[in-house]
C-alpha positions as CSV (number, residue, x, y, z in Angstrom):
1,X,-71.7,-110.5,9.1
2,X,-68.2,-111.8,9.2
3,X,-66.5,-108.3,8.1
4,X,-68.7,-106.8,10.7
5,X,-67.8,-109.6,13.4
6,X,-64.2,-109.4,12.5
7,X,-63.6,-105.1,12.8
8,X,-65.5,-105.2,16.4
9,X,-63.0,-107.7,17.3
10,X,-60.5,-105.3,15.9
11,X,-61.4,-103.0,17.9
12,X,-61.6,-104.8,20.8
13,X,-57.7,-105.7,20.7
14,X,-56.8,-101.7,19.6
15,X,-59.0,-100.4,22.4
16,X,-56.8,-102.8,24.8
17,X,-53.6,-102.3,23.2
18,X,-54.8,-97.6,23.8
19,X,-55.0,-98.9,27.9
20,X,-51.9,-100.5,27.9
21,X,-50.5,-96.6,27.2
22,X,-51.0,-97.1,22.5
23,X,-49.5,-94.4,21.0
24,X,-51.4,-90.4,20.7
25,X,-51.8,-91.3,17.0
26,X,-53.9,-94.1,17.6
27,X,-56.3,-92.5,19.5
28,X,-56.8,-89.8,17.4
29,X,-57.5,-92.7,15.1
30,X,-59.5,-94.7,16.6
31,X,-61.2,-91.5,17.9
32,X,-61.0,-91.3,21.5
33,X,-59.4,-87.5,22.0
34,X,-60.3,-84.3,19.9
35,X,-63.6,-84.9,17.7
36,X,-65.0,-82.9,14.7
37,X,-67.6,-79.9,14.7
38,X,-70.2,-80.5,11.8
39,X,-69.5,-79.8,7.9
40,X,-71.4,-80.7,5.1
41,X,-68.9,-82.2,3.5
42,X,-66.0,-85.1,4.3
43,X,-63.0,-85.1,1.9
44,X,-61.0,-87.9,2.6
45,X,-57.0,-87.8,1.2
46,X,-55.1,-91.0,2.0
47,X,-51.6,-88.7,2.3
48,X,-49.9,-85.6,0.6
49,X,-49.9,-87.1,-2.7
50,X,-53.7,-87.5,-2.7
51,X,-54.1,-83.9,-1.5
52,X,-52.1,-82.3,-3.6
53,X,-53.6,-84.2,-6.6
54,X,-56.9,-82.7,-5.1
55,X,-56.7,-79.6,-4.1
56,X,-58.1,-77.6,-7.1
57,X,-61.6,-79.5,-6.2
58,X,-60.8,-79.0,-2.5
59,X,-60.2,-75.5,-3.0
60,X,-63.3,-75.1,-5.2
61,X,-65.4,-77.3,-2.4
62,X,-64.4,-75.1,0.5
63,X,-66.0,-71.7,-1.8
64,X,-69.0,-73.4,-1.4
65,X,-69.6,-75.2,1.7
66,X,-68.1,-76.0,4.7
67,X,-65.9,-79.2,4.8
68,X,-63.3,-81.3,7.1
69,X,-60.4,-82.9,5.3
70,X,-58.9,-86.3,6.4
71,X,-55.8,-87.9,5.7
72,X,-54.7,-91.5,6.9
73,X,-50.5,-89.9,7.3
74,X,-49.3,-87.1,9.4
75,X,-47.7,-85.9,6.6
76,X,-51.0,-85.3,4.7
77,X,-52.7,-84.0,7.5
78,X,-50.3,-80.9,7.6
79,X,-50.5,-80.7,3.8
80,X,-53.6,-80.0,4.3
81,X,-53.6,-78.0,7.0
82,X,-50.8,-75.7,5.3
83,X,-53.9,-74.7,3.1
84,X,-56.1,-73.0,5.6
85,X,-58.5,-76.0,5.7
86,X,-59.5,-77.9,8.7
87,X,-58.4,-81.2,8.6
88,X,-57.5,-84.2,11.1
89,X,-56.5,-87.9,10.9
90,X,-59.1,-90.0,9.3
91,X,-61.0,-92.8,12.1
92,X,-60.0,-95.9,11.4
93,X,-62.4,-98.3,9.2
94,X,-64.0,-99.9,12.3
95,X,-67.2,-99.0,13.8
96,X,-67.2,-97.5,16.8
97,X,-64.3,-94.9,16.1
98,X,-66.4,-94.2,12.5
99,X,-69.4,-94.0,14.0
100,X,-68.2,-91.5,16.6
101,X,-66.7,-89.5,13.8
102,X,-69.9,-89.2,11.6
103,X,-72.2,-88.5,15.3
104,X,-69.5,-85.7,15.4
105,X,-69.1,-84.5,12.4
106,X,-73.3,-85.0,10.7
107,X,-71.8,-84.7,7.1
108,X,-74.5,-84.5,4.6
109,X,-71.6,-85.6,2.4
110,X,-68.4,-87.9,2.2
111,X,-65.9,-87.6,-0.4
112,X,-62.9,-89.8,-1.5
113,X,-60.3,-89.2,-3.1
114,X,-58.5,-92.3,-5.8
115,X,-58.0,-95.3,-4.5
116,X,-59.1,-96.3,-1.0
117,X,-62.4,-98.2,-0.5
118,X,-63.4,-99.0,2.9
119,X,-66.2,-101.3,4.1
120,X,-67.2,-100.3,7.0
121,X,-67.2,-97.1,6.2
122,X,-69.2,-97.3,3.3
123,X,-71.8,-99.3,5.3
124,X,-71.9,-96.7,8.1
125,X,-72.3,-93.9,5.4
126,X,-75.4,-95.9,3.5
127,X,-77.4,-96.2,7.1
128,X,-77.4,-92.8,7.3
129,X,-78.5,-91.8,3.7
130,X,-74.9,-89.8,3.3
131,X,-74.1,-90.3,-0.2
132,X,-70.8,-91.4,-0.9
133,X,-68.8,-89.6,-4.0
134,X,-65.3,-90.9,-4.9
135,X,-62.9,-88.7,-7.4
136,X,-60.1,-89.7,-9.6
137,X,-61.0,-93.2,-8.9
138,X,-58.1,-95.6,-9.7
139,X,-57.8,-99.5,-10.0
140,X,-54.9,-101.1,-11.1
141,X,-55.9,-104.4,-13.0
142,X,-53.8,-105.7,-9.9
143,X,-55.6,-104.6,-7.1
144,X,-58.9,-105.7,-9.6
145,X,-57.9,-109.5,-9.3
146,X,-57.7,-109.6,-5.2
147,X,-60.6,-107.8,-5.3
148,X,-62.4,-110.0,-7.2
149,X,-62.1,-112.9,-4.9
150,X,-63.9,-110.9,-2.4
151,X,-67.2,-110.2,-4.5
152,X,-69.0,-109.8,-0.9
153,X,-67.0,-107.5,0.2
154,X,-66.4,-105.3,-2.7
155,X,-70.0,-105.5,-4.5
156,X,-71.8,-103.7,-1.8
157,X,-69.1,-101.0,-1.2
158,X,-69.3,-99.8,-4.9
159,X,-73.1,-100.6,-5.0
160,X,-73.3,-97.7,-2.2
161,X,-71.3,-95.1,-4.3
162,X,-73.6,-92.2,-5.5
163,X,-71.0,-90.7,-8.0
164,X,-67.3,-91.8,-9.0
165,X,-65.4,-90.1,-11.7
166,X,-62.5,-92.5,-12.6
167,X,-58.9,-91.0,-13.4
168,X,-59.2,-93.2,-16.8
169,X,-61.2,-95.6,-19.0
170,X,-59.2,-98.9,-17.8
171,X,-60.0,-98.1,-14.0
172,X,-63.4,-97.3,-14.8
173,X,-63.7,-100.2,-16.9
174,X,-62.5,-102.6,-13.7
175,X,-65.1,-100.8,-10.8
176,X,-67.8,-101.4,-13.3
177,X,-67.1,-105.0,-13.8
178,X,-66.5,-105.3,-10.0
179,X,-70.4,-103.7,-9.3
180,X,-70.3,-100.1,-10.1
181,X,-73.6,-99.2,-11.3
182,X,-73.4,-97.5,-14.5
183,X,-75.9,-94.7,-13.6
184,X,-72.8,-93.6,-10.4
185,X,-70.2,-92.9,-13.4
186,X,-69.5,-89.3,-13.8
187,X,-66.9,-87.8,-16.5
188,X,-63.8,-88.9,-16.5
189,X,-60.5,-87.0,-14.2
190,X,-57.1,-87.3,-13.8
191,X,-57.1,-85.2,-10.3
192,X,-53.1,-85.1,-10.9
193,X,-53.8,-82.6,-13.9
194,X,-56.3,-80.2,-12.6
195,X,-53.9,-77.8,-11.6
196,X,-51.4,-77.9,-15.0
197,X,-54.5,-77.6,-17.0
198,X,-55.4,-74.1,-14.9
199,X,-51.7,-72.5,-16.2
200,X,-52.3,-70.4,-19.2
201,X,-49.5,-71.6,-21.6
202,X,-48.0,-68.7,-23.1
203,X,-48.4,-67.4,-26.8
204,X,-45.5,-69.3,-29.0
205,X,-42.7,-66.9,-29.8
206,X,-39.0,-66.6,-31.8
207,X,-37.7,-65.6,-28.6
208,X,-39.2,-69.1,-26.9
209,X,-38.1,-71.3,-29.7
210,X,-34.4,-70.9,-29.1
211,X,-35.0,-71.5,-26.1
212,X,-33.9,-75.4,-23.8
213,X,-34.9,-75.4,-20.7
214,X,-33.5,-79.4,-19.3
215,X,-35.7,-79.8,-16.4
216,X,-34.4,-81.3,-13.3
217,X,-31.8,-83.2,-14.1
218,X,-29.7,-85.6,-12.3
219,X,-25.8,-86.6,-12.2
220,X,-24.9,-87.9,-15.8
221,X,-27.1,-85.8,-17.3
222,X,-25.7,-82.7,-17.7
223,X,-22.6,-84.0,-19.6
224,X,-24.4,-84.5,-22.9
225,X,-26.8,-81.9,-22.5
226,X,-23.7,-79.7,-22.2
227,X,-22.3,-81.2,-25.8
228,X,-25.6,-81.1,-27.6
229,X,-26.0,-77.6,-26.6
230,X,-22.6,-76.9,-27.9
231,X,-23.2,-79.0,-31.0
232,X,-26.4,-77.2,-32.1
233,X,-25.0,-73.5,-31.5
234,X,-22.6,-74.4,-34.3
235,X,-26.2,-74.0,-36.6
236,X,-27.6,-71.9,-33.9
237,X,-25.7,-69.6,-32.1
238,X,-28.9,-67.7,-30.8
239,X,-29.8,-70.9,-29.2
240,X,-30.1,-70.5,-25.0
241,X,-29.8,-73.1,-22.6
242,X,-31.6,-73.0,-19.0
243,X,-29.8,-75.8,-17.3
244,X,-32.1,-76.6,-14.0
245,X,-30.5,-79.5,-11.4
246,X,-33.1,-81.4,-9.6
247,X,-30.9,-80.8,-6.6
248,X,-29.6,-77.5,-6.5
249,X,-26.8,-78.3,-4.3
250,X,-25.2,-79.6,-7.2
251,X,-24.5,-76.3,-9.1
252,X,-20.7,-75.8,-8.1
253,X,-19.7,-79.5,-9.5
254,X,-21.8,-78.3,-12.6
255,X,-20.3,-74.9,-12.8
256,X,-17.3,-77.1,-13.1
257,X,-18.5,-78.6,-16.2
258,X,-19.4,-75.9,-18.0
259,X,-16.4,-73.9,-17.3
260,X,-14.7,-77.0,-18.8
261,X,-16.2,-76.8,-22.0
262,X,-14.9,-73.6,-22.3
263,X,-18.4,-71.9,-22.0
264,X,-19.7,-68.8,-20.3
265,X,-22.7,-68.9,-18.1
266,X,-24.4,-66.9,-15.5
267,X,-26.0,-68.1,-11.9
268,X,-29.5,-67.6,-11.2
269,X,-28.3,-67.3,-7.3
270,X,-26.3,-64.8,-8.2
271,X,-29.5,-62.5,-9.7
272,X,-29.0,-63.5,-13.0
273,X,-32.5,-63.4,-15.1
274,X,-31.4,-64.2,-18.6
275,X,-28.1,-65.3,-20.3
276,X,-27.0,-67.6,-23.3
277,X,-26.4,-70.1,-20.9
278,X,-28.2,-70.0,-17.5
279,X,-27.6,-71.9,-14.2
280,X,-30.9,-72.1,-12.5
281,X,-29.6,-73.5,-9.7
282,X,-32.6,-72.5,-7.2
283,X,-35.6,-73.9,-6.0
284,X,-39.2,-72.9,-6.7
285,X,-38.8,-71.0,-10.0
286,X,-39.6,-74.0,-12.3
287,X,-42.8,-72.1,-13.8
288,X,-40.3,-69.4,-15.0
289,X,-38.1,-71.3,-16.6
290,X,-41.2,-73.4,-18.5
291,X,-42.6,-70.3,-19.3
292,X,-39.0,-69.0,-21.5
293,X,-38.5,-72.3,-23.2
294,X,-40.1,-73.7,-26.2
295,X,-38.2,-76.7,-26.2
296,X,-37.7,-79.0,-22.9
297,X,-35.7,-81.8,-21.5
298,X,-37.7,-83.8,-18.7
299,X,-34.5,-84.3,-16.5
300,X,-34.2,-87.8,-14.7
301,X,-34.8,-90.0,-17.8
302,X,-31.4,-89.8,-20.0
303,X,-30.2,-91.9,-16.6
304,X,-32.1,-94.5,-14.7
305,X,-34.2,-92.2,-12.7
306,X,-37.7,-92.8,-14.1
307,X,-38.1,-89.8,-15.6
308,X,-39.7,-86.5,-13.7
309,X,-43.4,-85.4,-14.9
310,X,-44.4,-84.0,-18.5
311,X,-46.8,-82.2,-17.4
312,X,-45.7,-79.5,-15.9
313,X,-43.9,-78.4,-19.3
314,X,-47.0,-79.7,-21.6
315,X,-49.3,-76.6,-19.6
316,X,-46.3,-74.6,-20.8
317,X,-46.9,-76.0,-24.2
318,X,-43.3,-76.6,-24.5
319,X,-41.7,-79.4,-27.1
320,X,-41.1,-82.3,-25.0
321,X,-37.5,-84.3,-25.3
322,X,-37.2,-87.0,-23.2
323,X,-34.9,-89.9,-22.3
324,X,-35.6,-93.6,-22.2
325,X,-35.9,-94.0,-18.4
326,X,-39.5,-92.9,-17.9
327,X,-41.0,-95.5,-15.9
328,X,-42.4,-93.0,-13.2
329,X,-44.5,-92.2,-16.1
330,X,-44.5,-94.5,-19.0
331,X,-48.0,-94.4,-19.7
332,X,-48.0,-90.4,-19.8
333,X,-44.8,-90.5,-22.1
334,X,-46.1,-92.9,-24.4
335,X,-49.6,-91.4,-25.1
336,X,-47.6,-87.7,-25.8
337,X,-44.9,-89.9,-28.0
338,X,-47.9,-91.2,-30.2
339,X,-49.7,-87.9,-29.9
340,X,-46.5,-86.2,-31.9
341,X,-46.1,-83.8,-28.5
342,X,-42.9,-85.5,-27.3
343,X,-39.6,-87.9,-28.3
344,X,-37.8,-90.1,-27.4
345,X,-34.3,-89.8,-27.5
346,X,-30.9,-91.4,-26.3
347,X,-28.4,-89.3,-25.1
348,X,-26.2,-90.3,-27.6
349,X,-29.2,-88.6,-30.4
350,X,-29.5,-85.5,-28.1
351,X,-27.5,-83.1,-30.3
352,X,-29.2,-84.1,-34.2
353,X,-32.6,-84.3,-32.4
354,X,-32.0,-80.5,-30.9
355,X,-31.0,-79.3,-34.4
356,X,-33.6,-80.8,-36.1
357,X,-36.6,-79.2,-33.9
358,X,-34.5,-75.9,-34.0
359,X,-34.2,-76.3,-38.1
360,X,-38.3,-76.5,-37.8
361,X,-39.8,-74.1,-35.5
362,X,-43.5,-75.0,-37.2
363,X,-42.9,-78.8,-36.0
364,X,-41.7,-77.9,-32.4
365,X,-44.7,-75.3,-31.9
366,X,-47.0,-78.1,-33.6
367,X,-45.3,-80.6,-30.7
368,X,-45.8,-77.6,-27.8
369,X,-49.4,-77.2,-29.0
370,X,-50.2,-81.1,-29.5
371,X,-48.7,-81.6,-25.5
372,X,-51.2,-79.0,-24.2
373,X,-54.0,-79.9,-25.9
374,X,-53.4,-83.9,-24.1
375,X,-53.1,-82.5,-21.4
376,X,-56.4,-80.4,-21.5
377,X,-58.2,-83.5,-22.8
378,X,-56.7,-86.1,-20.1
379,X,-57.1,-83.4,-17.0
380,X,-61.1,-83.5,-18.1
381,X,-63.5,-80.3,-17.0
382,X,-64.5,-80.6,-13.1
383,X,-67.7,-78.1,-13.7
384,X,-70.2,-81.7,-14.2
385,X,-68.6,-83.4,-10.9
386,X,-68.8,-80.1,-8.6
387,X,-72.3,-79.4,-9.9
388,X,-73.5,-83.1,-9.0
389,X,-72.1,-82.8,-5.9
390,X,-73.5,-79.7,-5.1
391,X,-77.0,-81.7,-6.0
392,X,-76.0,-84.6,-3.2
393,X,-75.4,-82.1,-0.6
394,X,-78.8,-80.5,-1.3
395,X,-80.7,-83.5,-1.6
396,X,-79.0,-85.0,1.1
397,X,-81.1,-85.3,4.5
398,X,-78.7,-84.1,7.7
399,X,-76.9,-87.3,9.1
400,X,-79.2,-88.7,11.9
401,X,-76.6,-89.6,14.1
402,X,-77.4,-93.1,14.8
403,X,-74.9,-94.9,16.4
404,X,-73.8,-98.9,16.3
């Protein structure tokens, strides 16, 4: 009763502050301008981030019925928007703008995606017998304390969920201990990985395994990437180097490093498809670049940049080298570390660690094959959750439109 006294007040003030001239995002918020035609189903992304970790199971949605996409930033609303489906800002988690929403929009089901759990809406959504899926599901053990000193708040919100697949077995360990029912817990699925996991990695090859692709990399970095390239030629001279800046605008003051080490190279911007040492120094052509190399460099992590994502060259099945600086992903690095599918190395090591995958093609396809098969295993198979959604929306009677 409190929540429920305390978002009408809410309301109240915003509705005040919209006739005092509030700005056109908060109405479209809270509701008061354009309004959705039905769909049967309600995705809701928080921003780009949560629709681009989606959108293989948006895409696969939309193929079946029709749907309305919401996102809380205007940055995620044309993210969304930029893929053909129709999408607008999300009603803000009060009643009267959600209740005009769902009178609008009679969804027979409401989706969301990771990490946002709202009250009201979920209370709303349970009136009206719309079940209420949530995907990826995440719950730092963080976000688990606060919400533990709100057991009134939280217990009947996950109480109301019909199906939640969790993004991994701590978060899922945390919304069952906060009043999940066991009987709502779908497979596990890291929405992040759906769409690496859909690349076909390419068959390993001698011509890929002489092949270092260093993956968007950053100031600092290209120094010793430049000497253990040299270094290991002197063993390997077939050995190529696909040197790709995070921020192509760089290339010049790297083609000035190269040319000081006395070696030749060739610009992808000037057409160049293939040389013993190649400048890729353009945007957008990453998945070539994986798709040549059998061994890569994650760029970003030899200096204090956090590291850039292994999984882009795991679906590549590529060897993974990485630097110490991975705290953008230290959980990812360290389960492919212990896995056998990446190392660790200082930049110092760069050069003997090169030679010795190079000196043992078995061990770096075994450390290619080993990164794709974590990846496959950690992205998890979408087939069970689509096909229990597909049962909500069946089962699901038509949204009777009551209103608070």
């Amino acid at each position: 009763m409190f929540l429920t006294a305390t978002t009408r007040l809410a309301e109240t003030v915003l509705r005040g502050r919209l006739l005092l001239g509030g700005s056109d995002r908060l109405r479209a918020r809270m509701m008061m301008d354009a309004l959705p035609g039905p769909a049967e189903v309600w995705v809701h992304a928080a921003s780009v981030g949560e629709v681009n970790s989606a959108s293989v199971l948006i895409r696969a949605l939309a193929e079946r019925h029709s749907l309305l996409v919401t996102t809380n930033s205007e940055t995620g609303l044309a993210r969304a928007r930029s893929q053909g489906w129709p999408a607008m800002l999300a009603p803000l988690d009060l009643p009267g703008c959600t209740t005009r929403f769902l009178n609008a929009l009679r969804p027979r089901l409401a989706i969301t995606v990771e990490a946002e759990l709202w009250p009201t809406r979920a209370r709303l959504l349970a009136s009206r017998g719309i079940p209420h899926v949530i995907v990826g599901a995440r719950m730092s053990e963080r976000s688990a304390r606060r919400w533990s000193r709100l057991p009134g708040v939280i217990g009947p919100v996950l109480r109301q969920v019909g199906a939640l697949s969790a993004q991994d077995a701590d978060s899922e360990a945390r919304l069952l201990a906060l009043g999940l029912p066991r009987a709502a817990l779908l497979p596990r699925l890291d929405l992040k990985l759906l769409a690496p996991a859909k690349i076909a990695p390419p068959p390993p090859s001698a011509a890929r395994d002489r092949v270092l692709l260093a993956a968007s990399t950053h100031p600092g970095e290209d120094e010793p990437i430049l000497d253990a390239y040299l270094a290991a030629r002197t063993a390997h001279p077939d050995l190529q180097l696909i040197l790709a800046p995070r921020h192509p605008e760089r290339a010049d003051q790297m083609a000035t490093l190269i040319a000081a080490r006395g070696l030749d190279f060739a610009r992808r911007t000037d057409g160049a498809e293939d040389a013993p040492l190649l400048l890729a120094d353009t945007l957008g052509e990453m998945p070539l670049w994986y798709a040549r190399a059998g061994i890569c460099l994650t760029g970003g992590s030899l200096m204090d940049h956090g590291g850039h994502t292994p999984w882009e060259p795991a679906a590549f099945g590529c060897a993974i080298l990485h630097g110490p600086n991975v705290s953008n992903f230290t959980e990812s690095y360290a389960a492919l570390d212990r896995a056998g599918a990446a190392r660790q190395v200082a930049a110092a090591d760069l050069a003997p660690a090169l030679s010795g995958l190079l000196a043992d093609p078995t061990q770096l396809r075994r450390m290619g094959q080993s990164a794709r098969g974590l990846l496959d295993a950690r992205a998890g198979d979408p087939v069970a959750l689509l096909t229990r959604i597909g049962d909500l929306v069946q089962s699901a009677p038509n949204s009777d439109m009551m209103s608070e």
